[in-house]
C-alpha positions in Angstrom: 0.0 0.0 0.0 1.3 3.6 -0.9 1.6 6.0 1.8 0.8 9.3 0.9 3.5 11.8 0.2 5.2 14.1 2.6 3.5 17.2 0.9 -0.2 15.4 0.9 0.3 14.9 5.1 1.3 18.4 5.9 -2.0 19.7 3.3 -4.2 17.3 5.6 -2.9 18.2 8.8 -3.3 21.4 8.2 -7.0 21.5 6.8 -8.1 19.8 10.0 -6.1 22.8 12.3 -8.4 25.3 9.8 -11.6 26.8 10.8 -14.9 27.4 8.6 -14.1 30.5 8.3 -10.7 29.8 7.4 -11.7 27.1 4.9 -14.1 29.1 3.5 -12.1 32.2 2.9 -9.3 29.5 1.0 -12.2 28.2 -1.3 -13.1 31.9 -2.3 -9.9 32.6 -3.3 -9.2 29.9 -5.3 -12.7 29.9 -7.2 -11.7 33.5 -7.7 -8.0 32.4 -9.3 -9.7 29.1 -10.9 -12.0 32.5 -13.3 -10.3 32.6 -17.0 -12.7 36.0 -17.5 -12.9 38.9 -15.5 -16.3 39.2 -16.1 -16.3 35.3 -13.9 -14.0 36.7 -11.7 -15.7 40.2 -10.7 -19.0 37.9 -9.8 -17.1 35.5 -7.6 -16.1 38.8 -5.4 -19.7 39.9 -5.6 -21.1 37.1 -4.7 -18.5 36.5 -1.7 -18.6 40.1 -0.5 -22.5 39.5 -0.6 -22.6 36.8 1.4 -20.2 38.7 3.9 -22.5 41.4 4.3 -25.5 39.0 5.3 -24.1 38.1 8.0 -22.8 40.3 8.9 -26.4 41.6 9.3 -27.4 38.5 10.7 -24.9 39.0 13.8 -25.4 42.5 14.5 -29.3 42.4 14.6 -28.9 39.0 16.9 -26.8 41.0 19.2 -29.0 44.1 19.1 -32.2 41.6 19.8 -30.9 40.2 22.5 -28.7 42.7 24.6 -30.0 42.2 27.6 -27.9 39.0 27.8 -25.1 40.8 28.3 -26.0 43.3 30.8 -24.9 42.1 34.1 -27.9 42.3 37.4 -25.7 45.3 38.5 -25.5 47.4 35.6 -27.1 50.9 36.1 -29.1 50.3 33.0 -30.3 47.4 33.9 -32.5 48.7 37.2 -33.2 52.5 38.3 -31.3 53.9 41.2 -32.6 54.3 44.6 -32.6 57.8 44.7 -32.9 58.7 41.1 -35.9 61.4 41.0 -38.4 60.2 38.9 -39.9 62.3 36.1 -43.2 63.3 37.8 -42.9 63.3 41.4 -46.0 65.0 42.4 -49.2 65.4 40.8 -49.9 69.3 41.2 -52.1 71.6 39.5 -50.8 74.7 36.9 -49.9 77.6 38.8 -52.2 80.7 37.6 -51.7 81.8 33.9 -50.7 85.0 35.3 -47.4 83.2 36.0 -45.5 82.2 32.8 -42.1 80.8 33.1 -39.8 83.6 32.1 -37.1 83.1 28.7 -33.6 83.6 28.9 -32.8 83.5 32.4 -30.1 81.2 34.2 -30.8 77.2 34.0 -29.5 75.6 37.4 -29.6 71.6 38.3 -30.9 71.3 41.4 -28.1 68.9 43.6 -29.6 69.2 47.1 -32.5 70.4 48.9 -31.9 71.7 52.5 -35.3 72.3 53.8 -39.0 73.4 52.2 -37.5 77.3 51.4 -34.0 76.6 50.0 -32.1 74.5 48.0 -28.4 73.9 46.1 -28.0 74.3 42.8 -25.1 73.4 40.2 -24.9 77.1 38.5 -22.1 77.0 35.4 -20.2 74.2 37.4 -20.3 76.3 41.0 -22.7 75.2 43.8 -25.1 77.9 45.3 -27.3 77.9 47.6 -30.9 79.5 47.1 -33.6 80.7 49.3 -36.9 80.7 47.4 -38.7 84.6 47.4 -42.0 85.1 48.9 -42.1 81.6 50.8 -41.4 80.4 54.2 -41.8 77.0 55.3 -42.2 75.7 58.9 -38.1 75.3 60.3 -36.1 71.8 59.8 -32.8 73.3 60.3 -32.2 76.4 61.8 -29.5 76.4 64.0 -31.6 78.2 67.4 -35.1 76.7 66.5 -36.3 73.4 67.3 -37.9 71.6 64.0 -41.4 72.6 63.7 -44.5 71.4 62.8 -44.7 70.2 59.1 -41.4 70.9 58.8 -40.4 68.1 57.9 -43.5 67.3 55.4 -42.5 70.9 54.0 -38.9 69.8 53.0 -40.3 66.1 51.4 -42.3 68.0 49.6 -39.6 70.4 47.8 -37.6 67.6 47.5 -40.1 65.6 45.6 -40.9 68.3 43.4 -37.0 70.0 42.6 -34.6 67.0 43.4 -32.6 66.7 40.2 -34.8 68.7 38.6 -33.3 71.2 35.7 -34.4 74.3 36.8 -35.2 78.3 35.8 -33.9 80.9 38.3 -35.2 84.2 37.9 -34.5 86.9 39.9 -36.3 90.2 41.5 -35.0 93.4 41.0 -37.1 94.7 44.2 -35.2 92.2 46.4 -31.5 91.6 46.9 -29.4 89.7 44.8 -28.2 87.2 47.8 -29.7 87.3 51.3 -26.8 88.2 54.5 -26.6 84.2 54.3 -25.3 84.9 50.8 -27.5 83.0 49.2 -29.1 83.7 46.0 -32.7 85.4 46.3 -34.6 83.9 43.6 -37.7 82.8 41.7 -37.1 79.0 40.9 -39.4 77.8 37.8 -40.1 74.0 37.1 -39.4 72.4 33.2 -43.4 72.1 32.9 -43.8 75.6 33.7 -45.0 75.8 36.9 -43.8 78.6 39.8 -42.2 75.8 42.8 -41.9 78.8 45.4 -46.2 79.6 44.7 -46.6 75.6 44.6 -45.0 75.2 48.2 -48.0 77.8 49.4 -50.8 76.6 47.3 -50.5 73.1 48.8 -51.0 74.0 52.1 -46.7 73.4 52.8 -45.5 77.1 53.6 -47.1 80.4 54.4 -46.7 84.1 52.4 -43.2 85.6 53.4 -42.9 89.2 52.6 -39.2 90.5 53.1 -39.4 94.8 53.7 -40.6 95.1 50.1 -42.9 93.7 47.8 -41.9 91.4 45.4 -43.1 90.7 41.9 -45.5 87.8 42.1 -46.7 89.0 45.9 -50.8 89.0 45.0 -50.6 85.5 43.6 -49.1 83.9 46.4 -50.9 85.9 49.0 -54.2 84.3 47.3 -52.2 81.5 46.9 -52.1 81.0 51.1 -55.6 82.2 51.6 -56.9 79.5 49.4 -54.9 76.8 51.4 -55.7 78.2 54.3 -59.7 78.1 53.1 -59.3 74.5 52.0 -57.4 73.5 55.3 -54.5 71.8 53.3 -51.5 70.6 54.6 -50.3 73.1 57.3 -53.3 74.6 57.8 -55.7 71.3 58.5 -57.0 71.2 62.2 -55.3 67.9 62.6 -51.9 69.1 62.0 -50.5 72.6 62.9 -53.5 74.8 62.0 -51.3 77.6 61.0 -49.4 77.8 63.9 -45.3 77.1 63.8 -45.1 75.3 66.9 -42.4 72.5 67.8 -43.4 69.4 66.2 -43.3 67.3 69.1 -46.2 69.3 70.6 -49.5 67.3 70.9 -51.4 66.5 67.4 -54.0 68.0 66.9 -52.7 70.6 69.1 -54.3 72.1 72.9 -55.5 75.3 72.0 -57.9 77.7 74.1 -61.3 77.7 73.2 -62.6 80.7 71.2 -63.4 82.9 74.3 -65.9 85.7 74.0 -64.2 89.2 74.6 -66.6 90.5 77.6 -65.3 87.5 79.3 -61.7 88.0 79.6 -60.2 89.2 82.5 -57.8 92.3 81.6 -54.8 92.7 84.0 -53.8 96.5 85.5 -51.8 98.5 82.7 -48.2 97.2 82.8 -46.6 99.3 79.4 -43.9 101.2 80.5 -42.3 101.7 77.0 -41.1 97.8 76.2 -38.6 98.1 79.0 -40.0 95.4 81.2 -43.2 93.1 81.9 -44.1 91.9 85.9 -47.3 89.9 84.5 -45.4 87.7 81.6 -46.5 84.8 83.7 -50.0 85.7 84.3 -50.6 87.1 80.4 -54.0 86.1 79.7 -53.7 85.4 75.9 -57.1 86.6 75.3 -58.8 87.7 73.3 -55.7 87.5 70.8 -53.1 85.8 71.2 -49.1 85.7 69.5 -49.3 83.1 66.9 -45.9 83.2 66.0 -42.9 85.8 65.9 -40.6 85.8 62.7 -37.3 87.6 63.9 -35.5 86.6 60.5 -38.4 87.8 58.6 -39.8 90.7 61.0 -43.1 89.3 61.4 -45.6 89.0 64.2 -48.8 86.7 63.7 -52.0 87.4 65.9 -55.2 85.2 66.2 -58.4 86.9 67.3 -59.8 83.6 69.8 -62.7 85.6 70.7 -66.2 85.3 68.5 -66.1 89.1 68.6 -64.1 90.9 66.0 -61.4 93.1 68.0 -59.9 96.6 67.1 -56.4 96.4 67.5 -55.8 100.4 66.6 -54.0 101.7 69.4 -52.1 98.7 70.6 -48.4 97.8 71.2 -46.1 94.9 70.1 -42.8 94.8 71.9 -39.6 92.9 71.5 -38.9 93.2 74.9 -34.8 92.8 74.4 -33.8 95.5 73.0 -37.1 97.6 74.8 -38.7 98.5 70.9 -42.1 98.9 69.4 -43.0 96.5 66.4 -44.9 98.9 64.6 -47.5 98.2 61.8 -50.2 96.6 64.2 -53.4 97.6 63.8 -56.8 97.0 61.7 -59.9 94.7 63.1 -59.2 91.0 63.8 -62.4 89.0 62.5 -63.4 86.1 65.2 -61.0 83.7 64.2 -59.0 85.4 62.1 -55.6 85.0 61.7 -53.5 87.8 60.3 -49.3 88.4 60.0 -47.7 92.1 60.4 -44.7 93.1 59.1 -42.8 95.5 60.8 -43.7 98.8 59.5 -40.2 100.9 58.5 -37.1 101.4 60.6 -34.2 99.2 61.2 -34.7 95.3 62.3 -35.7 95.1 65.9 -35.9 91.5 66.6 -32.9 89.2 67.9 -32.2 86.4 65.7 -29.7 84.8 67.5 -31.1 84.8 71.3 -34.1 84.9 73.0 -36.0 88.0 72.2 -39.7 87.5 74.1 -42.7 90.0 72.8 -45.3 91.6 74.3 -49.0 92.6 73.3 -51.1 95.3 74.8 -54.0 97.0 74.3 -54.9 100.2 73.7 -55.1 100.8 77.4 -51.4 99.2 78.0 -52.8 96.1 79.7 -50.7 93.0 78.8 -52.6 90.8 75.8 -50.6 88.2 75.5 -46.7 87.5 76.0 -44.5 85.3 73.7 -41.8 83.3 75.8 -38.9 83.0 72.8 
């Protein structure tokens, strides 16, 4: 028997170490040489390059079909983040048409929010901080205050609606740029459209904050509050804070005196002697009005008429008893029920942000009201 030659063997042995591919790139190019015409030849390429590009096709639209094979359990794109925001956190309504988000103003992501009135934004690559105009929302973190009630509520909500949100800043050019925080002052407008420092007060999560001077959308928010307030949303529902900005480990619903009619409230001796001091702090009556709250950031004291008599309040006195000064601006007729915010009416800031600074109420007659322990 013959044994094949030398040459044959090494041919074999390497056909079987060939792949398909291999083989049938080998087979291409000899049909190709094994063409006596071009015209033979150039359809042999054709036909091979062809073939190629099927699949080719074939492999890439497999691949694209089925790419979730390849994504690991881990991979971002596989599963949302924890704390990515999702594209329509809340479910509000437009604020009014009045309102219409302003063009070419400053586009800001918004990184972080610190409580229901300010947030940080990424501003060209810097991080600022920004306190919403025209809203204040019950305290989470200031530094002298304990947190109060729907505070925290207050600051989910902003956080809901802004986290990672693209935003417009627009600012005011009846308030300061930046604040004596030095943070920027500002207008902050949802993609949608919608007005996020009038949508804090329209649901019922912060009241009207008016800072010395008007500011530009200050009749819209103002009927923004009175509308919560009417509706009894969020801050302003009986079983929550009712208004008042009260620690929010106080009771809920909250102890509060029962509306007292004014010819039944005992009036103390006059005590005024020109904010300097007050012997009957501890027997104030807190009738028929008493201090809701006392804003010394903001320069704002809120009354509440408890009576079911409406109660002149020309004539009468609000003190910040440290530094012995007169909050002016009260005045008007407190409706029974009725509660009503004064800002302090010109002059330099009176009330002490950083200590205790208790107020005082009297009446026409200089008989303590009603006494605020700060």
């Amino acid at each position: 028997m013959s044994r094949p030659s030398p040459k044959r063997r090494q041919r074999s042995s390497r056909q079987r170490r060939e792949g398909w591919f291999q083989r049938a790139w080998r087979f291409w190019m000899n049909d190709i040489r094994s063409r006596r015409s071009c015209l033979g030849r150039a359809l042999s390429v054709t036909a091979g390059v062809i073939i190629i590009v099927a699949l080719v096709l074939i492999v890439v639209g497999f691949i694209s079909a089925r790419s979730d094979l390849f994504l690991s359990p881990e991979t971002p794109s596989s599963r949302p983040l924890p704390d990515a925001p999702t594209s329509a956190p809340v479910s509000l309504p437009p604020s009014p048409t009045s309102l219409i988000l302003p063009e070419g103003r400053d586009r800001a992501i918004v990184t972080n929010v610190t409580d229901g009135d300010t947030i940080e934004v990424s501003l060209g690559g810097v991080t600022e901080r920004v306190r919403l105009i025209g809203v204040d929302t019950p305290e989470t973190s200031h530094p002298s205050r304990p947190v109060e009630c729907f505070g925290r509520e207050a600051a989910a909500f902003t956080r809901a609606m802004l986290s990672g949100q693209t935003v417009v800043l627009e600012a005011d050019p009846t308030q300061d740029n930046r604040d004596r925080f030095n943070r920027l002052l500002r207008f902050v407008w949802l993609p949608d459209g919608r007005l996020a420092n009038y949508e804090i007060i329209a649901q019922g999560y912060g009241f009207e904050y008016t800072f010395r001077t008007p500011y530009r959308y200050r009749a819209e928010f103002r009927a923004a509050e009175r509308a919560a307030r009417e509706a009894q949303a969020g801050l302003w529902a009986p079983e929550t804070c009712n208004g008042e900005r009260v620690p929010a480990g106080s009771a809920t619903p909250l102890a509060r005196p029962s509306p007292t009619p004014l010819s039944v409230a005992t009036p103390l001796p006059p005590s005024f002697d020109g904010c300097r001091t007050e012997p009957n702090a501890a027997r104030a009556p807190n009738a028929p009005v008493v201090i809701v709250s006392i804003d010394k950031r903001a320069e704002i004291v809120t009354l509440r008429n408890l009576s079911s008599e409406p109660v002149s309040l020309d004539g009468w006195t609000m003190c910040s008893m440290r530094g012995a000064q007169v909050h002016q601006g009260i005045g008007g007729v407190l409706a029974p029920g009725e509660t009503r915010s004064f800002p302090r009416a010109g002059g330099r800031d009176i009330w002490t942000d950083n200590t205790s600074d208790p107020g005082a109420l009297y009446d026409a007659e200089g008989r303590l009201v009603a006494y605020w322990n700060d």
